[in-house]
C-alpha positions as CSV (number, residue, x, y, z in Angstrom):
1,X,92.9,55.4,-73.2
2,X,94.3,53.7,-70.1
3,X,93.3,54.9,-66.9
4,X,96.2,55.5,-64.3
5,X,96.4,53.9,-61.1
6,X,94.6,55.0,-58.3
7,X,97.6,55.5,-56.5
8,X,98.9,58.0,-59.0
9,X,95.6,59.5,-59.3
10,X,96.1,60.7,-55.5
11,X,99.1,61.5,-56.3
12,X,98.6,63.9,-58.4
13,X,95.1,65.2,-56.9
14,X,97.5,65.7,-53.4
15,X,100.2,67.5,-56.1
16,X,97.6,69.9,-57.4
17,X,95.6,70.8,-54.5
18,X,99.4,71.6,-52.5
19,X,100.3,73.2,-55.4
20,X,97.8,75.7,-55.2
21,X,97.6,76.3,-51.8
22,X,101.2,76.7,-51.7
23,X,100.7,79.3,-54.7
24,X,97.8,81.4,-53.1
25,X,100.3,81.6,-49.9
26,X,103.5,82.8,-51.9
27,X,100.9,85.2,-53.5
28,X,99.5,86.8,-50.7
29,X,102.6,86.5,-48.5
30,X,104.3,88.5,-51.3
31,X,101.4,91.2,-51.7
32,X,101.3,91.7,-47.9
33,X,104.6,92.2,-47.4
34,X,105.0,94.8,-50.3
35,X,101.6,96.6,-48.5
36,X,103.5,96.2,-45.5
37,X,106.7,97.7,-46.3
38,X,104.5,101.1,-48.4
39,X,102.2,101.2,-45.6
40,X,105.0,101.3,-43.0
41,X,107.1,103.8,-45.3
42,X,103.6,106.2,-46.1
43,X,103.2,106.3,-42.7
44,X,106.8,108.0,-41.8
45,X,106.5,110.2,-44.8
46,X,102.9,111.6,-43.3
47,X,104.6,111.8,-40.0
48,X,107.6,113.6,-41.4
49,X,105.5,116.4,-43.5
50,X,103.3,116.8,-40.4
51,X,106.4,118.0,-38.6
52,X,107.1,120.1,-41.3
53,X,103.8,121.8,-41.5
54,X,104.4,122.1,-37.7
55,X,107.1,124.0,-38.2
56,X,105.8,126.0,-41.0
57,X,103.0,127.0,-38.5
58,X,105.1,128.4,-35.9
59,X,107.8,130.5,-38.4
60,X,105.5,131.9,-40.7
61,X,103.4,134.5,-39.4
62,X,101.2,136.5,-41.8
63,X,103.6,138.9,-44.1
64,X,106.6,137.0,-43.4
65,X,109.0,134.3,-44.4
66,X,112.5,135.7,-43.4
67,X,113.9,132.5,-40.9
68,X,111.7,129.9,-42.6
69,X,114.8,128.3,-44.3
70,X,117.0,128.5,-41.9
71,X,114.8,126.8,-39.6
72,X,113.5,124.2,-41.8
73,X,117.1,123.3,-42.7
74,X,118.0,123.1,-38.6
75,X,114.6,120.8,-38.5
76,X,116.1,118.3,-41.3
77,X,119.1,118.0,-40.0
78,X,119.4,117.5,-36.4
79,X,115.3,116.5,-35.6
80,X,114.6,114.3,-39.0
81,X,117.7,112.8,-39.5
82,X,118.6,114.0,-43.1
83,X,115.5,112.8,-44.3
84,X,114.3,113.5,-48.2
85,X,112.4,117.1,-47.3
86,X,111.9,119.6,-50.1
87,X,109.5,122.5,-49.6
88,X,108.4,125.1,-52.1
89,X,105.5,128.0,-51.9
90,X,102.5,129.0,-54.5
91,X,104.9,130.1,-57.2
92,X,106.5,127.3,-56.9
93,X,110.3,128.5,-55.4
94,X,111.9,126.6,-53.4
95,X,112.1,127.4,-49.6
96,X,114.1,124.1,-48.7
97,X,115.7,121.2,-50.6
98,X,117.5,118.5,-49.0
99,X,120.6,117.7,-51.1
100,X,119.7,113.7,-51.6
101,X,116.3,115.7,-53.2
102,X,118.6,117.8,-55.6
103,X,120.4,114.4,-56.6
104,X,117.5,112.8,-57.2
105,X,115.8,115.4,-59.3
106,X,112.7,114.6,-57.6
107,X,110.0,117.5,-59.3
108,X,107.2,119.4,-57.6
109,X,103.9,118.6,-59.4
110,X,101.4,121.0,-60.1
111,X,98.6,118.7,-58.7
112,X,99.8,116.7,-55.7
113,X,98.0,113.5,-55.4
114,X,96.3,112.0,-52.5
115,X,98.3,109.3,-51.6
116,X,102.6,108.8,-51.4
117,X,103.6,107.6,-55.2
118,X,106.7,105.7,-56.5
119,X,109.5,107.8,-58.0
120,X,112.3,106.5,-60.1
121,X,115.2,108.7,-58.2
122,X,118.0,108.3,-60.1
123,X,118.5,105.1,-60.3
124,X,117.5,104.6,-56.6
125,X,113.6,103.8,-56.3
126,X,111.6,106.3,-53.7
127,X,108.2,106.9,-52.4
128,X,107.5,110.2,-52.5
129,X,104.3,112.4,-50.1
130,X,103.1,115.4,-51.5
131,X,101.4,117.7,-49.3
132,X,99.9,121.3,-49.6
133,X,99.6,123.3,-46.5
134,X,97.7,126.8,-45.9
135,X,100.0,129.1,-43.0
136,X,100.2,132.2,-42.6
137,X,98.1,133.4,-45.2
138,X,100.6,131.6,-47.3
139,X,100.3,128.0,-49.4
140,X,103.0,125.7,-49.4
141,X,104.1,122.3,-50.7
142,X,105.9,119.7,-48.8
143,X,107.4,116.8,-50.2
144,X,108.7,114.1,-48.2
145,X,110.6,111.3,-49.6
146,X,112.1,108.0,-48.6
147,X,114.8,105.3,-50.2
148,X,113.1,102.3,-51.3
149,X,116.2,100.2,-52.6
150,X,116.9,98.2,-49.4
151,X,113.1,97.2,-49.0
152,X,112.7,96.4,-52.6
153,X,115.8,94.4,-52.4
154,X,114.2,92.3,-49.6
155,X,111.3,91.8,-51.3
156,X,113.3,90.3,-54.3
157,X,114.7,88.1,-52.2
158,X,111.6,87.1,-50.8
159,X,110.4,86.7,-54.5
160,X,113.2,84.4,-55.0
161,X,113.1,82.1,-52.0
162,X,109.2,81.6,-52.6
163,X,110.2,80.7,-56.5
164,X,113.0,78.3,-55.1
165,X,111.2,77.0,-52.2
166,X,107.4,76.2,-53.7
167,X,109.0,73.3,-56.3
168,X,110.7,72.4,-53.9
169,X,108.2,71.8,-51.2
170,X,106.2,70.1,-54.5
171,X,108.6,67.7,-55.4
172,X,108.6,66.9,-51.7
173,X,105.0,66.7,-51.2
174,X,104.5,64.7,-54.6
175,X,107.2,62.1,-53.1
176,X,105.4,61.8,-49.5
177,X,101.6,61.8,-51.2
178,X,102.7,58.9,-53.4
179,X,104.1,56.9,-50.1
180,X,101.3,58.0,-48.1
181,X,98.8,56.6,-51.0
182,X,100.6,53.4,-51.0
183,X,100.4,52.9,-47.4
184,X,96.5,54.1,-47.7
185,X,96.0,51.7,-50.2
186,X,97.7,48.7,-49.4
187,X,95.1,47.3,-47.5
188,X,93.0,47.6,-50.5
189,X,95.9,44.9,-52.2
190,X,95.9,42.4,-49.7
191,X,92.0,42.8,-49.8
192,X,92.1,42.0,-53.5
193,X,94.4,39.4,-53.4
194,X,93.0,37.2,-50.9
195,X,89.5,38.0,-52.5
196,X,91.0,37.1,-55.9
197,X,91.9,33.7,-54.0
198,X,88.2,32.6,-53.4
199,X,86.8,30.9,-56.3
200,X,83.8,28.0,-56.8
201,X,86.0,25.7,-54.7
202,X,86.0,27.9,-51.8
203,X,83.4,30.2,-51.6
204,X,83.3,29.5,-47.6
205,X,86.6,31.6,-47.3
206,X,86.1,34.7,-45.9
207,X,88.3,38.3,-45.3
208,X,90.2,38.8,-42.5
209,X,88.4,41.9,-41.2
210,X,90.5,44.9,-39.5
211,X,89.4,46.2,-36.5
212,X,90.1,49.5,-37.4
213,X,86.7,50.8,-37.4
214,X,87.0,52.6,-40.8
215,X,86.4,52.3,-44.6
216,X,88.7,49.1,-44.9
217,X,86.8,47.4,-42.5
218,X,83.5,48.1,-43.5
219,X,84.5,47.4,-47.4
220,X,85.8,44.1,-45.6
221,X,82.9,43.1,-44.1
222,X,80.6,44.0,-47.0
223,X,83.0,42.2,-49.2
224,X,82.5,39.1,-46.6
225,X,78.4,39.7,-47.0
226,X,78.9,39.6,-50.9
227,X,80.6,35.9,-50.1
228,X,78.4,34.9,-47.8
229,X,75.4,35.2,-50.6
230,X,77.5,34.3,-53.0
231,X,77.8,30.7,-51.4
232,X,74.4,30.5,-50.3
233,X,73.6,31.1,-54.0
234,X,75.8,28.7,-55.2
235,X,74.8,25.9,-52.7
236,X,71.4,26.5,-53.5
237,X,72.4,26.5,-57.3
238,X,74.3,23.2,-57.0
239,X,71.4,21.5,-55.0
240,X,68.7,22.4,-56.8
241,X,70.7,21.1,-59.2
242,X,71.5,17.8,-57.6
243,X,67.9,17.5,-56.6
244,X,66.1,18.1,-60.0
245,X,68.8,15.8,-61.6
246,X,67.7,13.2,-58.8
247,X,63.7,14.2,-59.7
248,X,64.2,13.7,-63.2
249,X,66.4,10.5,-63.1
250,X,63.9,8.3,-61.2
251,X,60.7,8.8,-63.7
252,X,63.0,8.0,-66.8
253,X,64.3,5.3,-65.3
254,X,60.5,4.1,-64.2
255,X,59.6,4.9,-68.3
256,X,62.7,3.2,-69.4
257,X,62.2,0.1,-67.5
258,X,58.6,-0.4,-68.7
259,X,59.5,-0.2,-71.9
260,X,62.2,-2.8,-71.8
261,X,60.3,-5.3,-70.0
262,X,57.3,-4.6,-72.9
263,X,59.5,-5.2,-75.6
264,X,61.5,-8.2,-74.1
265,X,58.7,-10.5,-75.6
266,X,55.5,-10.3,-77.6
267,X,52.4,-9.1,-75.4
268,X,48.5,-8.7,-76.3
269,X,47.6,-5.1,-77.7
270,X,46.1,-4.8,-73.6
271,X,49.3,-5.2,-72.5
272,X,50.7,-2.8,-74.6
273,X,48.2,-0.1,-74.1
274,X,48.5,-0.8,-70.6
275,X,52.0,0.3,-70.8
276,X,52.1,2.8,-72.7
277,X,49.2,4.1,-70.3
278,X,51.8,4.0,-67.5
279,X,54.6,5.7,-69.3
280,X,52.0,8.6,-70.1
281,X,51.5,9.1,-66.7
282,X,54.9,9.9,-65.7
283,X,55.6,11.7,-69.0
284,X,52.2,14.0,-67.3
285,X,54.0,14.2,-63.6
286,X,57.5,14.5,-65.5
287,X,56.3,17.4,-67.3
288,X,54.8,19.0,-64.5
289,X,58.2,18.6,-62.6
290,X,60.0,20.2,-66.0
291,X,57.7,23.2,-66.1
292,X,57.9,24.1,-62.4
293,X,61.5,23.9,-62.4
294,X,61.1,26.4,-65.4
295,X,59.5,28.7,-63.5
296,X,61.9,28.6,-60.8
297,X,64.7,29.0,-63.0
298,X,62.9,32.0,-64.6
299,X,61.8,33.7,-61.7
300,X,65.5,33.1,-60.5
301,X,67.1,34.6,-63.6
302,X,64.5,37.8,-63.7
303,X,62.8,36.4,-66.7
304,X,59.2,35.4,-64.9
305,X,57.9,39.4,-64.8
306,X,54.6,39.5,-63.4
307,X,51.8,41.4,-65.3
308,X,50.3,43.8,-62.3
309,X,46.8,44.9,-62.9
310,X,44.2,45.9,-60.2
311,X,42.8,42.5,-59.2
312,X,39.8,41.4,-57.3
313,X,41.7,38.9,-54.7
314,X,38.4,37.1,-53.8
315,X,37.1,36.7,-57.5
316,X,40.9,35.0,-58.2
317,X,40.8,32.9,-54.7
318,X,36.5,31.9,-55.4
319,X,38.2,30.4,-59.0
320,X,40.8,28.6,-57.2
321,X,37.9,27.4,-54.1
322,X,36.3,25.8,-57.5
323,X,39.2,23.7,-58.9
324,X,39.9,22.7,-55.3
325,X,36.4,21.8,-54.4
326,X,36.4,19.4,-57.1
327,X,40.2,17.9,-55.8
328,X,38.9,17.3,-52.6
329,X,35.7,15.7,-53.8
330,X,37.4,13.2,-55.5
331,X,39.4,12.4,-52.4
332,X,36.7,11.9,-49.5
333,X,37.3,15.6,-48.2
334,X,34.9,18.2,-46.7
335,X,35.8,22.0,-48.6
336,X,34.4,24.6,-47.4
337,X,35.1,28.6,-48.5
338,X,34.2,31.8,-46.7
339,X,34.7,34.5,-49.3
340,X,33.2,37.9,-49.0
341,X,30.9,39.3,-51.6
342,X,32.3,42.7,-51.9
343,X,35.3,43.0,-53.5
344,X,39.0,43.0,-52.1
345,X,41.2,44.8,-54.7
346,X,45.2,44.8,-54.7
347,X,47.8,45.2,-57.0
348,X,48.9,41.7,-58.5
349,X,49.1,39.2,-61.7
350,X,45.5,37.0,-61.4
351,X,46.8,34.2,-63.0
352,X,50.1,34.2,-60.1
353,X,47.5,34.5,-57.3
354,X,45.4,31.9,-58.6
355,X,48.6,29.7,-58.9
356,X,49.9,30.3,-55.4
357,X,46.2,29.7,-53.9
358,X,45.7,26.4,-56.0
359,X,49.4,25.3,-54.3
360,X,47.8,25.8,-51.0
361,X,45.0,24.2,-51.5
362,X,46.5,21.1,-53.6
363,X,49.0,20.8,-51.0
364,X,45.8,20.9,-48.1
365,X,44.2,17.8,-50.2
366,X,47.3,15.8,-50.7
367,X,48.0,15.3,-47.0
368,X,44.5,15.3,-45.8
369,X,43.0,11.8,-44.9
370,X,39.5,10.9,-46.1
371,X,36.7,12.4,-44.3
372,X,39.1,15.1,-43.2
373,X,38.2,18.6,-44.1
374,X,40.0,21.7,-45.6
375,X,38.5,25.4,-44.6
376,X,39.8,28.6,-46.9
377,X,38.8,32.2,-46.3
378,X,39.8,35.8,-47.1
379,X,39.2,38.7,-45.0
380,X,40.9,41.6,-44.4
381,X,43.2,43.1,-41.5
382,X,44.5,46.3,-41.5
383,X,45.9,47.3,-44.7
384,X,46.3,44.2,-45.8
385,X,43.7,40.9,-47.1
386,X,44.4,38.2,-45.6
387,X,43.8,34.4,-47.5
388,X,44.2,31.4,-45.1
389,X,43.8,27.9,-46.2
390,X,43.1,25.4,-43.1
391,X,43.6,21.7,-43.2
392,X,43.2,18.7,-40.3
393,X,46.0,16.9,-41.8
394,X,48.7,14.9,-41.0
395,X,50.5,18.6,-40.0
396,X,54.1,19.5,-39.8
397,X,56.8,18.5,-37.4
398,X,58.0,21.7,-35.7
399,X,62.0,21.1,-36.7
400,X,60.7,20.9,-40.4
401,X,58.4,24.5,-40.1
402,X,61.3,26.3,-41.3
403,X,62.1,24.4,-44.0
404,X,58.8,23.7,-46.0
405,X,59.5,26.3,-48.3
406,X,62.7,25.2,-49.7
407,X,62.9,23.6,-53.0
408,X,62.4,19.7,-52.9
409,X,62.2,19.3,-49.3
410,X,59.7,17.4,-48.1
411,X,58.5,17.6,-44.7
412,X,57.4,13.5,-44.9
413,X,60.2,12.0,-46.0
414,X,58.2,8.4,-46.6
415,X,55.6,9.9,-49.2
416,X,56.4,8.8,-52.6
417,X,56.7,11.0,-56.0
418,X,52.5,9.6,-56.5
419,X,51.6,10.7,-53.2
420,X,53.4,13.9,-51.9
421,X,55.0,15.6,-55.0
422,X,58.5,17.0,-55.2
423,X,58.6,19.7,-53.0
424,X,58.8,22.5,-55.9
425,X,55.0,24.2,-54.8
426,X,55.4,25.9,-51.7
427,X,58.8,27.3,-53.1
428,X,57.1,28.6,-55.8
429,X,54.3,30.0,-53.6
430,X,56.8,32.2,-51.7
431,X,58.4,33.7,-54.5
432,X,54.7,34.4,-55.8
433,X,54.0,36.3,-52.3
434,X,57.0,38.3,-52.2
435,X,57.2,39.0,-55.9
436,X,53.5,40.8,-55.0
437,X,54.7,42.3,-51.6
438,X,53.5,39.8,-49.4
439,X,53.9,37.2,-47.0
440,X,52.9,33.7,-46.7
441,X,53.3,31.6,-42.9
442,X,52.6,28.7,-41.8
443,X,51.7,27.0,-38.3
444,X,51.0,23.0,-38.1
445,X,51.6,20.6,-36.0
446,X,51.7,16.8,-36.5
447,X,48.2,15.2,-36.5
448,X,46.5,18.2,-35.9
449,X,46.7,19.6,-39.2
450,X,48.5,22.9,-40.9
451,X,47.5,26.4,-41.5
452,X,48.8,28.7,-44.0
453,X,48.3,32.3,-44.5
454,X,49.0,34.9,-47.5
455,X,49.1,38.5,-46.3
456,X,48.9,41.1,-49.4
457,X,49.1,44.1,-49.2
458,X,45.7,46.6,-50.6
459,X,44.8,48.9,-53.1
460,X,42.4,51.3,-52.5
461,X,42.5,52.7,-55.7
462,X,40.5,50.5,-58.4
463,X,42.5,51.7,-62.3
């Protein structure tokens, strides 16, 4: 089923909820009026029988009812207007009865009620007050009476106008809600049209951004944030894939070459082997390239999940201190470690951590001279163990600092493929320290060596 419009959606949420509260009003209004008009009427009908029993009180003495009539009929007539009287005592004979009363047969009930009721009069509607008075000895029953027909002729019309006038105010009210939605909303168009405007081609377009200080401008400026990723995404994307393509390119074309000029004449088995020797060794570096760009592209797409465990950080750095001892033995280099005995637990993947410290310390040996010397340690510093790997190197130019960790940048642009790598490690190392919770920085300066330091955060509690 197809969803409607937003637009009409309002429209009819804005219907309904004026629909209602135009109902409740017409309700009430209605009710209170009608309450109104009785309780406006019940209160002349008390005040009328009042002065009746008044009266009563000052005829009637005890044994005697002679000018009770004749007063009473004086009363209705000159000081109550010809209003609707009708009095009769215990045995129920009448002592007075208006002539509108006599018309409208109105009876004398045996158990008076306590408040006025409605009476049917022939056809005219009335409210009718029964009261029963003690004077004189004497009991008597008053009955006061008023017309209703003009009042419930006003409230008909009333009824009528609030039938007539309620659909009408609707239809109205559906009409502006559905041109007030449209103005609401079309911001919310132009948004979508210029946004549907920004493809791969121009991703650096942006949203023009009201100053209104309101939903549309917010939803403007995080659309603009969702571009601004977006772009950096896909520049990152498109480099890394211009980069790796550039990577890759130059050791097949190294292999490919070899093997033509082999094969371009007969050579000695030597030769051959020789050869063959050369093209393994940048089928090993190729690979290496390959599986780190895997990792990237894994740990880009959600795909490289690390396995957390509670992990002994110095036992995983000590095994890394061991391959890299051996590194920078082979190379001239003085290693040295300072790992505590005790153990340093946090919440990580050991074969990750031993990754990112072998990086570090691969990285410390590749652009370290001879006789130089690397320093690693671990200690720990608030909440937090601190590994730091410590090289006299060639160091880093400030300006590059902020780039070393980008994928293929290298901070020594004249090292070769052989000598410096492709720029892939430190990259990886990052997304290895923030994947765990951590940090990793680095201060260097040229020809005075680099420093780099992975802060991770502890777990006290060995499971």
């Amino acid at each position: 089923m197809r969803t409607l419009p937003i637009r009409l959606r309002l429209t009819a949420w804005y219907f309904v909820v004026f629909a209602v509260v135009l109902s409740a009003f017409g309700v009430s209004a209605y009710v209170e009026m009608r309450h109104s008009i009785r309780q406006t009427v019940d209160e002349e009908l008390k005040i009328r029988a009042e002065g009746v029993r008044q009266l009563i009180a000052q005829v009637v003495r005890p044994g005697g009812e002679e000018d009770l009539e004749e007063e009473l009929r004086d009363h209705t007539e000159l000081r109550a207007g010809g209003a609707l009287l009708q009095v009769s005592d215990a045995q129920g004979n009448w002592l007075y009865r208006s002539t509108a009363m006599r018309d409208y047969a109105v009876p004398r009930p045996a158990n008076p009620p306590a408040k006025p009721v409605d009476f049917l009069g022939n056809p005219v509607p009335l409210r009718v007050w029964s009261r029963r008075v003690e004077e004189g000895g004497q009991s008597y029953l008053i009955q006061s009476a008023f017309e209703m027909d003009d009042f419930y002729e006003a409230l008909d019309r009333f009824e009528l106008l609030l039938v007539i006038s309620i659909p009408t105010l609707l239809l109205f009210a559906a009409a502006g809600g559905y041109w007030i939605s449209a103005r609401a909303l079309a911001p919310v168009d132009q948004i979508a049209r210029t946004a549907q405007t920004i493809s791969a081609q121009n991703l650096s377009s942006r949203l023009a951004v009201p100053n209104s200080d309101d939903e549309l401008q917010r939803l403007s400026e995080t659309l603009n944030g969702m571009f601004e990723r977006l772009d950096a995404a896909f520049k990152r994307i498109t480099q890394f894939t211009a980069d790796a393509s550039h990577e890759l390119r130059t050791p097949i074309a190294v292999m490919r070459t070899r093997a033509e000029l082999s094969l371009r004449k007969a050579r000695s088995a030597g030769e051959y082997r020789e050869v063959i020797a050369e093209v393994l060794a940048e089928l090993e570096k190729t690979s290496g390239l390959i599986e780190q760009l895997m990792f990237l592209a894994r740990a880009d797409s959600g795909g490289q999940t690390p396995h957390f465990t509670a992990t002994n950080v110095a036992d995983v750095l000590r095994e890394a201190c061991h391959q890299g001892s051996a590194l920078a033995e082979a190379r001239q280099i003085a290693f040295h470690s300072q790992i505590p005995d005790n153990a340093v637990w946090i919440q990580g993947d050991a074969t990750m951590l031993r990754r990112l410290f072998l990086i570090l310390i691969d990285n410390a040996v590749k652009y370290t001279p001879a006789n130089g010397q690397i320093e690693v340690s671990l200690r720990q510093d608030g909440g937090h163990a601190v590994a730091e790997v410590r090289d006299t190197g060639i160091g880093i130019a400030e300006a590059d600092l902020p780039n070393v960790f980008e994928r293929f940048y290298r901070a020594d642009k004249a090292r070769t493929r052989e000598s410096g790598g492709v720029g892939l490690g430190l990259s990886i190392g990052r997304w290895i320290a923030e994947v765990h919770s951590g940090t990793i920085e680095v201060r260097s300066s040229l020809g005075h060596g680099s420093s780099f330091q992975v802060r991770l955060p502890l777990s006290h509690a060995r499971v």
